[in-house]
C-alpha positions as CSV (number, residue, x, y, z in Angstrom):
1,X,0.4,-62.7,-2.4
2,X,-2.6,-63.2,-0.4
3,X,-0.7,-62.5,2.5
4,X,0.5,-59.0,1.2
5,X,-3.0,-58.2,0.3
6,X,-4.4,-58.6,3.6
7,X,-1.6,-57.1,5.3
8,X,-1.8,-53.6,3.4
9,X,-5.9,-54.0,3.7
10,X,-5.8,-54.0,7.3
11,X,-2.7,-51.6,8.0
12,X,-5.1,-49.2,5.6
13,X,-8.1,-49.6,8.1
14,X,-6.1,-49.3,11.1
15,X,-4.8,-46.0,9.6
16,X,-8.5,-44.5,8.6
17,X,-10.1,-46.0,11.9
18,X,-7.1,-43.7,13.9
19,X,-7.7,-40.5,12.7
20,X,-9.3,-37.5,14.8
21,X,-13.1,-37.0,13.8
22,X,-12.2,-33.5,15.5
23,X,-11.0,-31.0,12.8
24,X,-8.9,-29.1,15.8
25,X,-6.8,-32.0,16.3
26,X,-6.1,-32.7,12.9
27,X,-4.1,-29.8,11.4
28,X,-0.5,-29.5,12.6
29,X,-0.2,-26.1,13.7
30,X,1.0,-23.6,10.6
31,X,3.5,-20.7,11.2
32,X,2.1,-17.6,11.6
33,X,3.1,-13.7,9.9
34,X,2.1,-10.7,10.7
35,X,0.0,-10.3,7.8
36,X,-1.5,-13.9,7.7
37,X,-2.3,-15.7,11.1
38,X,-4.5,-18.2,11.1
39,X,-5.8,-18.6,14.4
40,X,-9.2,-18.0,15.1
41,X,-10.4,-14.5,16.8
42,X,-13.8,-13.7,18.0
43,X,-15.5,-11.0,15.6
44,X,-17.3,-8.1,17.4
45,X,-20.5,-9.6,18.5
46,X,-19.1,-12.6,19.9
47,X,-21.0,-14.8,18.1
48,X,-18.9,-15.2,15.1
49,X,-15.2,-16.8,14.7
50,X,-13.5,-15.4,11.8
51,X,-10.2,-16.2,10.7
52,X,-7.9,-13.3,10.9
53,X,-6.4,-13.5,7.5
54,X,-5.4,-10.1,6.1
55,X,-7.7,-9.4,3.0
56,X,-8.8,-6.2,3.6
57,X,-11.8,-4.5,2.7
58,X,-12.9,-0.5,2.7
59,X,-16.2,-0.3,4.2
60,X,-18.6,2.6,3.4
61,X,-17.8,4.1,6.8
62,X,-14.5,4.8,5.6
63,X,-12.5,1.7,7.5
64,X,-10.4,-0.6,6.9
65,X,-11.6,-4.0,8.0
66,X,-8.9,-7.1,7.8
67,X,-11.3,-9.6,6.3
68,X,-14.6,-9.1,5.1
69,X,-15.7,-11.1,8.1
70,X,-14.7,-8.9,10.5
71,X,-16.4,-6.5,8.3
72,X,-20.0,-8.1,8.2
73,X,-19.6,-8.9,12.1
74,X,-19.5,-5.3,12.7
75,X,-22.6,-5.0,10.7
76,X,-21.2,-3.4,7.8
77,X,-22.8,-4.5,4.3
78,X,-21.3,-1.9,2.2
79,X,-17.4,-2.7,1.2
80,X,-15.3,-3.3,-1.4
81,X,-11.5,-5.4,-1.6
82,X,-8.2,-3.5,-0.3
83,X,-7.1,-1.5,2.1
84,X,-9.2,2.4,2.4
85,X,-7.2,4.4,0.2
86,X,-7.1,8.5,0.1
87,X,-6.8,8.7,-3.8
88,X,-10.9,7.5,-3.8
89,X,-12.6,9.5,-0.9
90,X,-13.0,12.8,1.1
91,X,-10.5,13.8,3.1
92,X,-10.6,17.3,5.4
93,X,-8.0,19.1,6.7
94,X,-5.6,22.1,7.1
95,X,-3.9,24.1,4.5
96,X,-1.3,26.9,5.1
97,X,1.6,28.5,3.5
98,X,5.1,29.1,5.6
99,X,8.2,30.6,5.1
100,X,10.2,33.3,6.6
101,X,8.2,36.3,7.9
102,X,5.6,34.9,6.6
103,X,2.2,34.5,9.1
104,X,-0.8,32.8,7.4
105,X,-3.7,31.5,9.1
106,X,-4.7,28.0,8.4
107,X,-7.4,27.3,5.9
108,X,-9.9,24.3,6.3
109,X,-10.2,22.6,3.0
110,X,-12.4,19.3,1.8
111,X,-11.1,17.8,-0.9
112,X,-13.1,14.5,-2.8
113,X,-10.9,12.4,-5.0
114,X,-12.8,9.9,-7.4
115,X,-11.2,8.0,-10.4
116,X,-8.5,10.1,-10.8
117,X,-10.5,13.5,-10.5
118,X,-10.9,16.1,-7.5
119,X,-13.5,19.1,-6.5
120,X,-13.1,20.8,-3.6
121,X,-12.9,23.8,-0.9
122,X,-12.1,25.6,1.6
123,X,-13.1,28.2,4.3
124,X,-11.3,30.5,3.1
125,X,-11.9,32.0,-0.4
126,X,-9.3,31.5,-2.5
127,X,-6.9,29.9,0.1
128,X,-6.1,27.6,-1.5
129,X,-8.1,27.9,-4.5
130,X,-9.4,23.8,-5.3
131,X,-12.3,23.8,-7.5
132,X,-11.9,20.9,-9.8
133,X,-10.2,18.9,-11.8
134,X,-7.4,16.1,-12.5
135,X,-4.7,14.3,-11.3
136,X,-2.2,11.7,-11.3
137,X,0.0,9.9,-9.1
138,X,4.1,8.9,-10.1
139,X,5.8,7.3,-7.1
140,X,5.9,9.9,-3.8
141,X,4.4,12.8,-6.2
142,X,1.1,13.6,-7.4
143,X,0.2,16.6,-10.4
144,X,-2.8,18.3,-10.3
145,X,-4.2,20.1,-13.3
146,X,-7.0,22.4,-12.6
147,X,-9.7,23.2,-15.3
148,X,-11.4,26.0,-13.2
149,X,-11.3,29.5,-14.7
150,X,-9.9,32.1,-12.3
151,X,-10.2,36.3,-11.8
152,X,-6.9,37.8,-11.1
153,X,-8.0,38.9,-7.9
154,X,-5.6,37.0,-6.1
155,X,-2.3,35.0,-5.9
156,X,-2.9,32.3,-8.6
157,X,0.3,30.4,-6.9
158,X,-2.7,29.5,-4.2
159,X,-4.5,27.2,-6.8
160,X,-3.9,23.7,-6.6
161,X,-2.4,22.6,-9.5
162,X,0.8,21.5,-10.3
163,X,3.7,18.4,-8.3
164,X,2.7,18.1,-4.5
165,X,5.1,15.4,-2.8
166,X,3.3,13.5,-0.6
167,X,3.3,11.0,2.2
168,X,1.4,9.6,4.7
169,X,2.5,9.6,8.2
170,X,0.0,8.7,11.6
171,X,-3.2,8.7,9.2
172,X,-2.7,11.8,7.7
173,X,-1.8,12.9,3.8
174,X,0.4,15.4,4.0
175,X,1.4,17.0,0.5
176,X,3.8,19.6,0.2
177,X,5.8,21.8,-2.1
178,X,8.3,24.2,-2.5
179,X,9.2,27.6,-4.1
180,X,12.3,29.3,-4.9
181,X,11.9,31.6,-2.2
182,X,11.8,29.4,0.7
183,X,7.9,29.5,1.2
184,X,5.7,26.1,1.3
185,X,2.2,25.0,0.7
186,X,1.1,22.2,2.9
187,X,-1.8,20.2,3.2
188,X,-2.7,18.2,6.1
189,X,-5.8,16.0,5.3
190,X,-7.7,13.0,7.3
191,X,-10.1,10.7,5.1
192,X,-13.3,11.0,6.5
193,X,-15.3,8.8,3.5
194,X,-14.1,6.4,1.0
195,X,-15.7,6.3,-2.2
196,X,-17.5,2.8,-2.9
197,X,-17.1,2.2,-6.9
């Protein structure tokens, strides 16, 4: 039994005594996804190795970081978990209504969504007509409802309220609908702040 003893005893030491004191040796290499590679990648300033796991955080300049390391590398002390997202910032852009024989100029708007709210305008009066108010999002379509009071001096189909389908294609939210008669509001919009909560 002694034997046995002394055998495993020894075979344990010669097993501790042959492993790498270096950590880079040590780990068998894992694969690696798109969204989750864990090789090492110098931040910004050099000085800093951050893993390049994708956790992303919205900075107060209104990007997207993949890790908050990368984010505080760059300097940046203001951010929050996930992805920048337009349904909580600013975003500015184009407006304009289309459809046969029509010719409308295109209207800069500025529209701030926060918690489910919105305020807004554009350099245009009345086109379109944002003020404030509410919305919600269900799948590719989002509903406004307006609680400004308006004059009837113009077309109240230029207020924004009602289903807009939207998507988002190189950067830009683009929200669109449709009447009967073949004319279209869109909205072209860039998010130029997120909002911090």
């Amino acid at each position: 039994m002694k034997p046995l003893i002394t055998s495993l005893l020894l075979s344990g030491i010669l097993f501790f005594s042959s492993c790498s004191k270096d950590k880079t040796d040590s780990l068998s290499p894992i694969p690696s996804t798109a969204e989750n590679q864990l090789s090492q990648s110098k931040a910004k300033d050099n000085s800093v190795n951050c893993l390049t796991i994708y956790d992303p955080v919205c900075s107060c300049n209104n990007k997207t970081y993949s890790n908050s390391c990368f984010a505080e590398s760059a300097g940046i002390t203001c951010y929050k978990k996930g992805a920048c997202k337009w349904e909580n910032g600013t975003l500015v852009g184009t407006f304009y209504r289309s459809g046969p024989g029509i010719k409308y100029n295109a209207s800069v708007v500025t529209i701030k969504f926060n918690n489910n709210t919105f305020e807004g305008s554009s350099t245009i009066e009345n086109y379109p007509a944002i003020c404030k108010g509410t919305f919600k999002i269900s799948g590719q379509e989002v509903e406004f409802f307006n609680s400004c009071m308006w004059t009837a001096n113009f077309d109240w189909s230029f207020i924004l309220s009602g289903k807009y389908k939207f998507n988002i294609s190189n950067g830009k939210l683009l929200m669109a609908r449709s009447y009967p008669n073949s004319v279209s509001d869109t909205y072209q919009l860039s998010l130029v702040a997120a909002t911090i909560n």
